[in-house]
N, CA, C and O of each residue as an XYZ file, in Angstrom:
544
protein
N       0.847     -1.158      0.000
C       0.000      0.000      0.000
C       0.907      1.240      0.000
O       1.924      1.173      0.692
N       0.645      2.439     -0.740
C       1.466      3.402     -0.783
C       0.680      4.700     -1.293
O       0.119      4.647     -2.388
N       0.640      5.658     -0.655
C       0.450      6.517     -0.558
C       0.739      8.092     -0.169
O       1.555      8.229      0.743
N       0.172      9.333     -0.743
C       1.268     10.536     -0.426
C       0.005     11.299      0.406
O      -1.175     10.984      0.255
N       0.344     12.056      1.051
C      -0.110     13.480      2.002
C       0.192     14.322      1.562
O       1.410     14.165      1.476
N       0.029     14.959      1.280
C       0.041     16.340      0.917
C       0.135     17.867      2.108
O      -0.830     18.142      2.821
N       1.352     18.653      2.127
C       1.314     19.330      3.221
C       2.343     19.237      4.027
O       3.065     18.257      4.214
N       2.406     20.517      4.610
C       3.991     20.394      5.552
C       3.314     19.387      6.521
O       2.139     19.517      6.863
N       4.448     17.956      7.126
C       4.345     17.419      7.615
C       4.497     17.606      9.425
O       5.519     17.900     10.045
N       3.656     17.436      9.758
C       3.761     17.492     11.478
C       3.739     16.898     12.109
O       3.091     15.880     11.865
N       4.623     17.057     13.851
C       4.906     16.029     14.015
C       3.890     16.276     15.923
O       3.206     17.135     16.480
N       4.341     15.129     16.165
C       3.132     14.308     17.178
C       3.898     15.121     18.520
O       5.086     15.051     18.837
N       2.660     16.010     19.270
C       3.016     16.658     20.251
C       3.098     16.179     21.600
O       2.650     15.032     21.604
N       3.510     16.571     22.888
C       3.622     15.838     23.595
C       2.591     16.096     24.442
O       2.324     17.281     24.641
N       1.694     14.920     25.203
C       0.808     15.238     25.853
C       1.027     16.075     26.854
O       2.099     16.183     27.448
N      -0.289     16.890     27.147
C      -0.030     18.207     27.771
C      -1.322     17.925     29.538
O      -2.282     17.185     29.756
N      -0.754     18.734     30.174
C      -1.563     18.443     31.554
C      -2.457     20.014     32.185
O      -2.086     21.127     32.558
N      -3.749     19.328     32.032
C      -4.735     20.879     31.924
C      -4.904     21.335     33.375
O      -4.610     20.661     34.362
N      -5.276     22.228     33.374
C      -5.865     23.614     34.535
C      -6.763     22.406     35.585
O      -6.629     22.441     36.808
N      -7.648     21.396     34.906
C      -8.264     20.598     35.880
C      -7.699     19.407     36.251
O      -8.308     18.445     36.720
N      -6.199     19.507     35.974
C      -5.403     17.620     36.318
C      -5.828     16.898     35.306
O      -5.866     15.812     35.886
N      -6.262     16.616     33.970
C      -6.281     15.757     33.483
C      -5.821     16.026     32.517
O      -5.684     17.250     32.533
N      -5.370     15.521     31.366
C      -4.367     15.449     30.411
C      -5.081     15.305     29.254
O      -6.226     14.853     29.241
N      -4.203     15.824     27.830
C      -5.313     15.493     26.551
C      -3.693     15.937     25.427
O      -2.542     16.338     25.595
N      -4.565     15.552     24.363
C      -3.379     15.245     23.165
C      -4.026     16.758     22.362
O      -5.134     17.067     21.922
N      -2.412     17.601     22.473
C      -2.679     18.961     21.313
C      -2.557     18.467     20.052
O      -2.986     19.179     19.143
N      -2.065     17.397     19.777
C      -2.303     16.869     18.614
C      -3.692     16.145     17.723
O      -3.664     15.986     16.503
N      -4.659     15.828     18.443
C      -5.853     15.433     18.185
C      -6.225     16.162     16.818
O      -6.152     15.451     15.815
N      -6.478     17.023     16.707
C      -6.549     17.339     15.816
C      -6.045     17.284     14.432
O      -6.764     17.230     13.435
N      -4.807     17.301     14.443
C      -3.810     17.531     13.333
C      -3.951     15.520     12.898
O      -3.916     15.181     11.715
N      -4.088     14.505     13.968
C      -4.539     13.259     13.638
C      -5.529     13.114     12.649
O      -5.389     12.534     11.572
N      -6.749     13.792     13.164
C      -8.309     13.629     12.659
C      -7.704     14.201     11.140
O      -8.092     13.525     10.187
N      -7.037     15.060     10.891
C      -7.036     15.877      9.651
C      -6.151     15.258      8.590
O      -6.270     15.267      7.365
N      -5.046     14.609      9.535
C      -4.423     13.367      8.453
C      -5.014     12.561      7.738
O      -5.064     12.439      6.514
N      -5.706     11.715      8.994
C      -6.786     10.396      8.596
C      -7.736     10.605      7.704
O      -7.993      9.778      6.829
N      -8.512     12.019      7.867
C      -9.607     12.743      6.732
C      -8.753     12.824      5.314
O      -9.546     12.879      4.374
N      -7.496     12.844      4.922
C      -6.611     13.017      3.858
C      -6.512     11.771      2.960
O      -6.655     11.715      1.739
N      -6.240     10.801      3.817
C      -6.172      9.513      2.990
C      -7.309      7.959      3.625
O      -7.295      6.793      3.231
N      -7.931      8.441      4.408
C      -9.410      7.493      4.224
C      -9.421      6.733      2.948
O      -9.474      5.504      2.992
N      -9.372      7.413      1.728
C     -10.053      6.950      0.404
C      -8.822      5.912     -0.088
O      -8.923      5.514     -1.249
N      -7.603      5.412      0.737
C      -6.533      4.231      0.501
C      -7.018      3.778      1.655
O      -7.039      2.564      1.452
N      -7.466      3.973      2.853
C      -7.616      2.318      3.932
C      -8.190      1.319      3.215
O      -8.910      1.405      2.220
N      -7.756      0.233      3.889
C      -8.473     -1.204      3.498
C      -9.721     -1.442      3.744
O     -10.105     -1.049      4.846
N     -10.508     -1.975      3.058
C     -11.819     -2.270      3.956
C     -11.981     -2.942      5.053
O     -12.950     -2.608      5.735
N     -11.021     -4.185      5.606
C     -10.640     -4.352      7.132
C      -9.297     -3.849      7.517
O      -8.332     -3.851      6.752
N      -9.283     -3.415      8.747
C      -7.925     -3.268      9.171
C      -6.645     -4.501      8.518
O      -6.940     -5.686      8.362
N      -5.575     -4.069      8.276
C      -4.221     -5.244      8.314
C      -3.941     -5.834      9.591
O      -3.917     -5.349     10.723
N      -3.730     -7.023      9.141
C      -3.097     -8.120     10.712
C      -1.693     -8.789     10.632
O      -1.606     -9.244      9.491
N      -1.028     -8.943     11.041
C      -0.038     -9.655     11.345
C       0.878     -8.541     11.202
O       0.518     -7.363     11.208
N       2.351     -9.039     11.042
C       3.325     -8.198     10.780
C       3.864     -6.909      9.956
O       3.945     -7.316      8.798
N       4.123     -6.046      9.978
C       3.772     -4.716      8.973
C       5.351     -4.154      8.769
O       6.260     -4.522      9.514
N       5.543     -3.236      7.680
C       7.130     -2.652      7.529
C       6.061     -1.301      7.300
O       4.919     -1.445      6.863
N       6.713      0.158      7.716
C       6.268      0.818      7.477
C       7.492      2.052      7.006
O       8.335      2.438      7.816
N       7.431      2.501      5.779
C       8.160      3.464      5.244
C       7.337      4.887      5.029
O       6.259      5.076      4.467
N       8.249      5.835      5.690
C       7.664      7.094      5.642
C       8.696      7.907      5.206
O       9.851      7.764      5.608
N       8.265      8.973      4.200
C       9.430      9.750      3.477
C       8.616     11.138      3.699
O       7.477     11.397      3.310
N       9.658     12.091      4.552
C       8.836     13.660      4.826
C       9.486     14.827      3.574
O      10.638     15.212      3.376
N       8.770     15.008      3.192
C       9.686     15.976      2.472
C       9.043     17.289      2.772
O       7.903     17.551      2.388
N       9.785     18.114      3.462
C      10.007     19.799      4.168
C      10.225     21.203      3.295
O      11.091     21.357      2.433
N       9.808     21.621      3.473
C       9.702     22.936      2.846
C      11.154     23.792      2.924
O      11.596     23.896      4.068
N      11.665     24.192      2.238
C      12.955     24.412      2.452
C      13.189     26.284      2.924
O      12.650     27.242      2.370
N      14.091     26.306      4.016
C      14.217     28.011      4.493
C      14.791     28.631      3.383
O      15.800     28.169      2.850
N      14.044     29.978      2.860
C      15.023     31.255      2.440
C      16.370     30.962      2.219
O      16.882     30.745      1.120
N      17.184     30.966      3.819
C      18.382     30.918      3.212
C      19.026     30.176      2.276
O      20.101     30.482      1.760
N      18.194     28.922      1.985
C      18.969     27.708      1.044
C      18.871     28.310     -0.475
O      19.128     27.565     -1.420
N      18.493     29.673     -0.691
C      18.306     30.032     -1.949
C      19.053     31.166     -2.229
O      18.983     32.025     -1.351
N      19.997     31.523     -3.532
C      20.174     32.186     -3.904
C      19.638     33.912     -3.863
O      18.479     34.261     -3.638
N      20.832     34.861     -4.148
C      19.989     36.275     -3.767
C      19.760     36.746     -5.508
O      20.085     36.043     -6.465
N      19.089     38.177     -5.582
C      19.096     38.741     -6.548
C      18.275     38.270     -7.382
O      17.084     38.016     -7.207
N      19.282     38.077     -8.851
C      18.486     37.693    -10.109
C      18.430     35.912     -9.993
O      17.533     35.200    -10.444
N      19.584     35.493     -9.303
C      19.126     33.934     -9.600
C      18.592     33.129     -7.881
O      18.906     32.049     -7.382
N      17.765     34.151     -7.426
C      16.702     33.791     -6.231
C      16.074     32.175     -6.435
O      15.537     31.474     -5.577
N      16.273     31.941     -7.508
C      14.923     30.662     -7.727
C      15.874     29.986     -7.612
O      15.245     29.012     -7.198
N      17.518     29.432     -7.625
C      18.396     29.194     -7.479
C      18.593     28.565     -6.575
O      17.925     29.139     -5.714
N      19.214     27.473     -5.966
C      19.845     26.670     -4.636
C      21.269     27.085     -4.489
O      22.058     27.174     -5.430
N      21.512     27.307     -3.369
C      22.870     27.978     -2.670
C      23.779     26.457     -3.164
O      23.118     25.434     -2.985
N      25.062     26.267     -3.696
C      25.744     24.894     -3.907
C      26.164     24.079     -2.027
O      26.366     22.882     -1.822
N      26.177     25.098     -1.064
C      25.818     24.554      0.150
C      24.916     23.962      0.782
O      25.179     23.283      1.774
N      23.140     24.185      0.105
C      22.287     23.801      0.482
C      22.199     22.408      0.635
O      22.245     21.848     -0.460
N      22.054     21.383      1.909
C      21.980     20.266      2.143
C      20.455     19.573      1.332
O      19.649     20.220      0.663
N      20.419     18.539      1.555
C      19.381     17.481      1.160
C      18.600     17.301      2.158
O      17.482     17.776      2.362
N      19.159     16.668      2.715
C      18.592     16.111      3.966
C      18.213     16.936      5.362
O      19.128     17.500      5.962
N      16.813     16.999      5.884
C      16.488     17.884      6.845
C      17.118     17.226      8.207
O      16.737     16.113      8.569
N      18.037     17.917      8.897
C      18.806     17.500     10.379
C      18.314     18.643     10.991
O      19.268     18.878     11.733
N      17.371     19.674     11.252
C      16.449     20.340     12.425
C      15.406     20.348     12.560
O      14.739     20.097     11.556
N      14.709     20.621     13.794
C      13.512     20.323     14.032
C      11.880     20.078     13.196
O      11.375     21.033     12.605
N      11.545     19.430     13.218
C      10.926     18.479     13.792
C      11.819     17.561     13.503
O      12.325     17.367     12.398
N      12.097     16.777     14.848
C      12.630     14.808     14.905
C      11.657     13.647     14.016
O      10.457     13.405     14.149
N      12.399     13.201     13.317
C      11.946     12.136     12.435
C      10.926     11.078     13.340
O       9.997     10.600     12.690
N      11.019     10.706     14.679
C      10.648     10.123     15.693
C       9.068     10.383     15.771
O       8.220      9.491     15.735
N       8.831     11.673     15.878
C       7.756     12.738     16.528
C       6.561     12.726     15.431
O       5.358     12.468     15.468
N       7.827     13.283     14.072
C       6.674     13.022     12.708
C       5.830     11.962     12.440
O       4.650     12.016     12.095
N       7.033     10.292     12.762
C       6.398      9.116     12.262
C       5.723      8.636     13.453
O       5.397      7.465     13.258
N       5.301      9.124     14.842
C       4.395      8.813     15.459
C       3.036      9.155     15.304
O       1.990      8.581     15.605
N       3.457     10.830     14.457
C       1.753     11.223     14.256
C       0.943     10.521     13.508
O      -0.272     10.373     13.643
N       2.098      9.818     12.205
C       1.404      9.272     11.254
C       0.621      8.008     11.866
O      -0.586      7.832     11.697
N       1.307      7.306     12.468
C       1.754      5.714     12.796
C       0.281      6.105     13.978
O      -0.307      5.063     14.267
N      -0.039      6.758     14.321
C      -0.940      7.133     15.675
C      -2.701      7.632     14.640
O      -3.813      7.367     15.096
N      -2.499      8.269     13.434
C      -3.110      8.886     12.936
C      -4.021      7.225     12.326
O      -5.133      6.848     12.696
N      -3.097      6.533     11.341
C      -3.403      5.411     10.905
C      -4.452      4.030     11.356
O      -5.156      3.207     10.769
N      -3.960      4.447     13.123
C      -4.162      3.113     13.905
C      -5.739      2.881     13.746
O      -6.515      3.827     13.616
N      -6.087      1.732     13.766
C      -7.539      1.122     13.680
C      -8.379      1.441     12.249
O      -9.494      1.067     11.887
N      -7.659      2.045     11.781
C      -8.321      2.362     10.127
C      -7.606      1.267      9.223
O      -8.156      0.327      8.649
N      -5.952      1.674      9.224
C      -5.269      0.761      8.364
C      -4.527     -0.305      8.996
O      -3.850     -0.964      8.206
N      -4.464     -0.701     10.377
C      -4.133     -1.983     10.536
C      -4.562     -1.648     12.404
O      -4.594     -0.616     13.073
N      -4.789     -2.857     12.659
C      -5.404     -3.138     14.493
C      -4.808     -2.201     15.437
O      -5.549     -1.553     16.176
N      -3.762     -2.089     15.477
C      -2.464     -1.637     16.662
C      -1.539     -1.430     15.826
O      -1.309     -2.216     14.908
N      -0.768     -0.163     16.057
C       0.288      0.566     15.505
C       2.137     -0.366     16.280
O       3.360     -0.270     16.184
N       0.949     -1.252     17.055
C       2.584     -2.653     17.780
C       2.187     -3.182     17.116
O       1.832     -4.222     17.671
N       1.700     -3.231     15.078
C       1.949     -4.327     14.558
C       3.532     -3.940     13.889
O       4.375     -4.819     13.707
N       3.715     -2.823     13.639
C       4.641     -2.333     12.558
C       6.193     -3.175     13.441
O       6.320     -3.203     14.665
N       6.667     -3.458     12.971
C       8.122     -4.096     12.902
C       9.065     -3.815     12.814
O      10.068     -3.905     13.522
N       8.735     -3.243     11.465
C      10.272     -2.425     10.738
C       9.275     -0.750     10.724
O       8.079     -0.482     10.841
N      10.392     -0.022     10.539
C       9.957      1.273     10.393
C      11.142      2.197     10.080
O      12.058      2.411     10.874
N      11.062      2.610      9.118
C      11.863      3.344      8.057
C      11.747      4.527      8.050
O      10.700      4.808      7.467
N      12.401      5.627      8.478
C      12.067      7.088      8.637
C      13.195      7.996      7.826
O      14.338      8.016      8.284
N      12.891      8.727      6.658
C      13.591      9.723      6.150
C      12.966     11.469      6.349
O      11.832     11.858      6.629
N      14.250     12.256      6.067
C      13.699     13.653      6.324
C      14.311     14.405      5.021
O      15.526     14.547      4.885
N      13.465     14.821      4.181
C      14.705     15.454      3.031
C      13.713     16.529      2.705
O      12.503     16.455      2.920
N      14.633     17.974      1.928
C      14.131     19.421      1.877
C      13.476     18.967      0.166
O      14.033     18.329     -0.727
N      12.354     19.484      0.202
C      11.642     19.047     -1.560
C      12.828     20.041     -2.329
O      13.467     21.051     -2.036
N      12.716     19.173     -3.409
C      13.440     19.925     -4.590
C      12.560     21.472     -5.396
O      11.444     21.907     -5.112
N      13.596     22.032     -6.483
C      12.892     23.027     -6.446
C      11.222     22.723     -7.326
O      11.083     21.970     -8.289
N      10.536     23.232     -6.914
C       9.210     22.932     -7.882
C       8.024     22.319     -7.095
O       6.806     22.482     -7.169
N       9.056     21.335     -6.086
C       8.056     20.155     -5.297
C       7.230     21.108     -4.160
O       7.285     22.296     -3.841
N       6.508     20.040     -3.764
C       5.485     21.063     -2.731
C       5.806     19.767     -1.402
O       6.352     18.687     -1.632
N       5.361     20.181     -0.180
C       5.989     19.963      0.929
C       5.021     18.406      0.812
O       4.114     18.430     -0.020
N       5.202     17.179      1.573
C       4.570     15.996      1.157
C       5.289     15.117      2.378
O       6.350     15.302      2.975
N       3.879     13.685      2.548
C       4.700     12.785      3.358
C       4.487     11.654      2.592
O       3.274     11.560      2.407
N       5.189     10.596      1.966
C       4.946      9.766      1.531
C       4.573      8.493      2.331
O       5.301      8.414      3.321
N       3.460      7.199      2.225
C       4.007      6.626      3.045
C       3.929      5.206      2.510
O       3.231      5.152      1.497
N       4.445      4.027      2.896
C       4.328      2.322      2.332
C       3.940      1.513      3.728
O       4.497      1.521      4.825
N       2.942      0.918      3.323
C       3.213      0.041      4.505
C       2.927     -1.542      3.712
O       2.262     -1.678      2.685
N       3.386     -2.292      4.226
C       3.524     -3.929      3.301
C       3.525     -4.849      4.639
O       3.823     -4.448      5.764
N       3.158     -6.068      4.311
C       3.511     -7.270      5.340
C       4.812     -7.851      4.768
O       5.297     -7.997      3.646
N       5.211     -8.155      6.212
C       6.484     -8.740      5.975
C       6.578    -10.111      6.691
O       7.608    -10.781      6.609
């Protein structure tokens, strides 16, 4: 199964503790709005047994990685590939992996393997999360 998201990718916040002692997820939301994105790829039953799950974020890239002046549309020859600051690759693939659960497979303790990349879109691309999940 494989599928893309569309959208700067976000990542899974940490539960927070309210004014009345009880606790709740600031992320709830940003879940519901994933799951509303790709509904139209779940399975018609959840997946069972063993799962590999590959997730590829691709990030919107800062200003500075671009050229000044006339060749602005330009990439600096320093500009890296690969995103190494915040958001943690960890945080992202929990929202997903949390977003998924009971739609596309029972329990998110089926996944096994889990494959996490972070890379800045090229020029043209728009910000995206890709994702695979397969039995293994």
């Amino acid at each position: 199964m494989y599928f893309i998201i569309d959208g700067v990718p976000k990542q899974q916040q940490r539960h927070r503790t309210a004014k009345w002692g009880g606790t709740y997820d600031p992320s709830k939301k940003d879940k519901k709005a994933l799951l509303k994105k790709v509904l139209e790829y779940a399975p018609k039953e959840p997946l069972e047994g063993a799962l590999q799950m590959i997730l590829v974020f691709y990030m919107p890239r800062p200003k500075s990685h671009y050229r000044s002046g006339k060749y602005s549309h330009l990439l600096k020859d320093s500009s890296p590939t690969n995103h190494i600051t915040v958001p943690d690759s960890d945080n992202l693939g929990k929202l997903v992996m949390d977003a998924l659960d009971k739609k596309f497979y029972k329990n998110d303790s089926q996944i096994c393997q889990l494959q996490i990349e972070k890379l800045y879109c090229d020029i043209g691309e728009k910000p995206r999360t890709e994702v695979h999940i397969e039995h293994i």
